[in-house]
N, C-alpha and C positions, 0 to 999 in steps of 0.2 A: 504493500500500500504506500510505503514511504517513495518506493522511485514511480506508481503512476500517479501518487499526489501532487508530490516535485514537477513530473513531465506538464501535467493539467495546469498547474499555477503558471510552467515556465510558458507556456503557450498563450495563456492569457495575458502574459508580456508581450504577446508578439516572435516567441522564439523556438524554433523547432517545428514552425505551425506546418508542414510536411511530412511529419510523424504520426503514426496511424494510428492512436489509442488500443481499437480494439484491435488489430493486427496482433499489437505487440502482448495486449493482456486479456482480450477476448471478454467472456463473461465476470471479469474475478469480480469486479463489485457485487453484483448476485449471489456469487458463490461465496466471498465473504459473509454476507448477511444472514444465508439460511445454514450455512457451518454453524456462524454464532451464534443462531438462534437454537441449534439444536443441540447444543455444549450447555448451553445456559437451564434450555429445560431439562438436559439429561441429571444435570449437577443440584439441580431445586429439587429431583425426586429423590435425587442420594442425601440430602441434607433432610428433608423433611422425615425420610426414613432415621438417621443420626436421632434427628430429636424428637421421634416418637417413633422406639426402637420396635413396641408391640404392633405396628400396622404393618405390613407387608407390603413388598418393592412393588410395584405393578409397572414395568417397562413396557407391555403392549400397547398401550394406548400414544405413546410416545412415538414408539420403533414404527408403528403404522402408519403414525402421520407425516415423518419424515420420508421412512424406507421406501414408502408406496407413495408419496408424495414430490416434492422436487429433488428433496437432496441428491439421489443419484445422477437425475437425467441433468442436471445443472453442473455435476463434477465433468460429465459423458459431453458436454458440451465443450468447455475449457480445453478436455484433454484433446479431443480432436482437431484443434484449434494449435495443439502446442509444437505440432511437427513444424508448422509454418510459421509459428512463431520462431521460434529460434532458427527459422530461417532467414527469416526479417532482420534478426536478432542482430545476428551476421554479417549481413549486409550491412546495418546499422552503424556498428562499430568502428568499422574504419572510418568515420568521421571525425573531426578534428570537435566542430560542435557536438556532437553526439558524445562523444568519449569525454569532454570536458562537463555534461552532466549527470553520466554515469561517473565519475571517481570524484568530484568535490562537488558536487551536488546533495548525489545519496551515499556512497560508499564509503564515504567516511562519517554517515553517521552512525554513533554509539550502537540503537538500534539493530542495525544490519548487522552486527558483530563478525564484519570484517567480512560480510560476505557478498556475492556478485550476484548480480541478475541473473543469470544462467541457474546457479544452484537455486535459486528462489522460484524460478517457474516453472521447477520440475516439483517441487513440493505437494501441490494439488494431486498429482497421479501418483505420490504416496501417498498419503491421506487415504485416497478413493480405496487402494488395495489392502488397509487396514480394517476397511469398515466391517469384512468377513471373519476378521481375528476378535471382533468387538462382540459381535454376533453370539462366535461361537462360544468365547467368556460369561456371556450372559446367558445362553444357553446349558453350560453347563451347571452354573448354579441354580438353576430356576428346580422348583419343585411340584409347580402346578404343573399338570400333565397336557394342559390345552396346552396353556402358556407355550409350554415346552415344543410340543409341536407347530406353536406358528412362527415359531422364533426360526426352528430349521429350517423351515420350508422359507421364510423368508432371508435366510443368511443363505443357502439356494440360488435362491434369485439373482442375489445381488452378486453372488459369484458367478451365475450364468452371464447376466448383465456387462461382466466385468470383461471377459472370456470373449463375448462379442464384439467389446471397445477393441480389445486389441486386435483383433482381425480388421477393425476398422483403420486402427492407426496404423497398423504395416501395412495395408492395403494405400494409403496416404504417403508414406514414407517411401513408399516404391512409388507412388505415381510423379513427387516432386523429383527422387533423382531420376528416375527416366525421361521428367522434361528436359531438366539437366545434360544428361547426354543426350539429345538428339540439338542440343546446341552443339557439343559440342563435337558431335563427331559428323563429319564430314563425306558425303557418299559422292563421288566422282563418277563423271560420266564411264559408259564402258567404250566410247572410244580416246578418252583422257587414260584408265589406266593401262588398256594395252593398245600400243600402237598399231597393231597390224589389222585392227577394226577399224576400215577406213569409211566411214560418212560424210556425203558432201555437207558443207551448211544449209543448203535446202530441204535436208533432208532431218536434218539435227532435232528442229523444233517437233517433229510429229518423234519422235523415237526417244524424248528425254524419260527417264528412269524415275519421274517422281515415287513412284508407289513406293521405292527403297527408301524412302528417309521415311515412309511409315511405318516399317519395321519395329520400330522401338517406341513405338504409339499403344501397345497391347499390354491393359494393365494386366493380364495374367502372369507376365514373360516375367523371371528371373532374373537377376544378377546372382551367380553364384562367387566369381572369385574376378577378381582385377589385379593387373599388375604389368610393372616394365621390365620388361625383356629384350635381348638382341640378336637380330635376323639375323645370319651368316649369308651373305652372296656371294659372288662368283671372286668381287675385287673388294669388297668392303662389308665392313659390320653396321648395319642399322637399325638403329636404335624401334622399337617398336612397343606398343600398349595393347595389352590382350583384354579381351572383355570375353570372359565365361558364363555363356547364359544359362538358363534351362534345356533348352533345344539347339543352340549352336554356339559355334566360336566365332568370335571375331578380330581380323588381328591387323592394327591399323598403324601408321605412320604418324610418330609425333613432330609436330611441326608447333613454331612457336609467330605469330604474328598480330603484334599488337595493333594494326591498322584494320582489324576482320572487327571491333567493336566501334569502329567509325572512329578509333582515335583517341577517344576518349581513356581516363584513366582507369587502367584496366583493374586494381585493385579494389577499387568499390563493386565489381560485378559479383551481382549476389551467388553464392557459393550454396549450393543444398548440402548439411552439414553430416549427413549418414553417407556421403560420398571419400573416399578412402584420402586422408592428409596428402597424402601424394597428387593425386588429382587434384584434389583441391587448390594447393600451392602452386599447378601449374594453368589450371584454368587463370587464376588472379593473374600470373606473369604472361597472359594475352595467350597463351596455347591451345590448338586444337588438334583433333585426333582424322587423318584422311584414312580413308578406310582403305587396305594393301589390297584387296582381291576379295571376291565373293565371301558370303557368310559358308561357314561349312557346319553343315546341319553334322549332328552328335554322332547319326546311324550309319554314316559317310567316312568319319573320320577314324584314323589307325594311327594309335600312338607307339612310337616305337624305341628304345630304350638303345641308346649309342655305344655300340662296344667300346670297351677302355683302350683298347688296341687303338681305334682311330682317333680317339682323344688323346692322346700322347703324338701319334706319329702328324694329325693333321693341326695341333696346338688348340681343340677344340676344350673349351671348360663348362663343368658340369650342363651337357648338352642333350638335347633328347628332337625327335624329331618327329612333326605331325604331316601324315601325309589324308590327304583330300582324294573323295573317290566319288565316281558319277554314279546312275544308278546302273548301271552296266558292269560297276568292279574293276574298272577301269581307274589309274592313278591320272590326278587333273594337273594334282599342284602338288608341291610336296616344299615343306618348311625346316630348315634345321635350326630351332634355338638354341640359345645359352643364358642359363640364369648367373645370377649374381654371386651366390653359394650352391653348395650340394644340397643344400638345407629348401629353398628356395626352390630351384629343381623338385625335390621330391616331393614338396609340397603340390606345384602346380599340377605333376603328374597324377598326384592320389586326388585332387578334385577332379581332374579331366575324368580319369577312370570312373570314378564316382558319379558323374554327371550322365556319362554315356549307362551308366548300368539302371540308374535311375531312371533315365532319357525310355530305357529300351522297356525294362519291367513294365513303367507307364502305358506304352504303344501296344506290348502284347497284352497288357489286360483288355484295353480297349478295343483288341481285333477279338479276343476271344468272345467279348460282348457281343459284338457284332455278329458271330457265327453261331451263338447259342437263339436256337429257336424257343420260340414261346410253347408252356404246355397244351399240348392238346384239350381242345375244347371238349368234355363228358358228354355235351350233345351233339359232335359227330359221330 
């Protein structure tokens, strides 16, 4: 409350007024209010128990008009709210006025004890997953046997409730970094990346590839694993960025050019913050990823483990190499990396592997579906 009071006041000066309130803090004044109001009545029915020990606790009438009432759907609100905040958040920061009323604004006061924004707006979605712990304390000591069963059934709920947010919030947290990359990565025409696909300019505009940059538009698709790697070619090492999806690889060319933001300075460009440090640091330094060659679907690819023998004799380091197959079994492309460590290496290998086994398990339950007939009808 102390930094959107601050933010509210400084605005009503005239300062920061391009800062979003609810962006940054969503619901919390609500959520404030009916928090406090149900701490206050929980605490009046344990004191008036204190001083007239012979009455007995009665929590259902309390727990009902909260549980079944806003308190949940008001937390359910904030937290969905909070992927994009701290994505805001982010963005935010790198400003000179912004950063000069987050640290002598609010963070030096007493209050805050010594703490930042970021840890304070995850607070709420602690809170919300304690309320099943509170539940079931009061649950265990209850002795009325109704009691007892609405309390379950309602500590239930709230953990079903809860079980849904988060499907909702990963569902969120993948749809912002997926915006994220189809900024940032780059799909070249198929007569840009290989030469020997030759099209007149007349002929250019009817055959452009838009539908590839909607590749990464499907909120189902995965990010499984990311990271930088180096290509081996004929006469040079280049440098490259792997994106591991659910269903394919992709293995793209990193290229750094701050004039693709129109110029401007490229460290303010908001960063989706479930995106790997790596990435992140280089999107801010103007970077973007061109994509080296077609995606190669999971059930296509053959990963293959580099004898020690040719890593010694051809100065190859911890190397392994992915070849690309058409649906004929035919080899298309064939890639030889090299990681950073051995450690690095085996990692990327046992996702690969992992992905393809998952990839394929998925595909054949789904055929099997498909080939299972329905039971015969008793009235034929």
């Amino acid at each position: 409350k102390i930094f959107m009071n601050t933010l509210t006041y400084l605005q009503s000066n005239e300062f920061l007024l391009d800062v979003d309130l609810w962006r940054l803090f969503a619901n919390l004044e609500a959520l404030n209010k009916i928090s406090l109001s149900f701490l206050k009545t929980f605490f009046e029915i344990v004191k008036e128990h204190i001083s007239k020990s012979d009455s007995p606790v009665d929590f259902s009438s309390i727990l009902r008009k909260f549980f079944q009432g806003d308190l949940c759907q008001t937390h359910q609100i904030y937290c969905l709210n909070y992927t994009s905040a701290v994505f805001y958040l982010e963005n935010l920061r790198q400003r000179e006025d912004f950063g000069i009323y987050l640290k002598q604004w609010c963070e030096q006061n007493k209050q805050c004890k010594r703490l930042h924004l970021p840890e304070l707006l995850v607070a709420p979605l602690h809170r919300l997953t304690r309320y099943p712990l509170l539940l079931n304390n009061i649950w265990k000591r209850s002795t009325d046997k109704t009691e007892k069963g609405f309390i379950w059934a309602l500590k239930e709920k709230v953990e079903k409730s809860i079980r849904v947010l988060e499907g909702k919030v990963k569902w969120l947290d993948n749809f912002q970094k997926f915006r994220q990359l189809q900024e940032v990565i780059i799909w070249p025409q198929v007569w840009d990346r290989d030469k020997r696909f030759f099209v007149p300019e007349c002929l250019k505009q009817s055959l452009r590839e838009n539908s590839t940059e909607n590749i990464l538009s499907s909120a189902n698709r995965l990010l499984l694993h990311e990271g930088r790697l180096t290509l081996a070619e004929s006469t040079r090492l280049l440098d490259v960025y792997l994106f591991l999806f659910d269903d394919f690889l992709l293995i793209t060319k990193i290229k750094r050019n701050k004039k693709k933001y129109g110029g401007s300075d490229t460290s303010l460009i908001p960063v989706c913050p479930s995106l790997t440090p790596e990435l992140q640091s280089f999107i801010r330094e103007g970077g973007f990823c061109t994509v080296l060659d077609q995606p190669i679907p999971l059930d296509r690819l053959i990963l293959k483990h580099v004898d020690p023998v040719h890593i010694t004799v051809f100065s190859l380091r911890n190397a392994f190499l992915i070849q690309h197959e058409n649906r004929y079994r035919q080899c298309i492309a064939v890639f030889l990396l090299q990681a950073q460590t051995e450690t690095v290496k085996k990692m990327w290998m046992s996702q690969i592997e992992a992905a393809i086994s998952n990839y394929t398990t998925r595909h054949e339950t789904k055929s099997s579906a498909a080939f299972c007939f329905p039971a015969e009808s008793s009235e034929i």
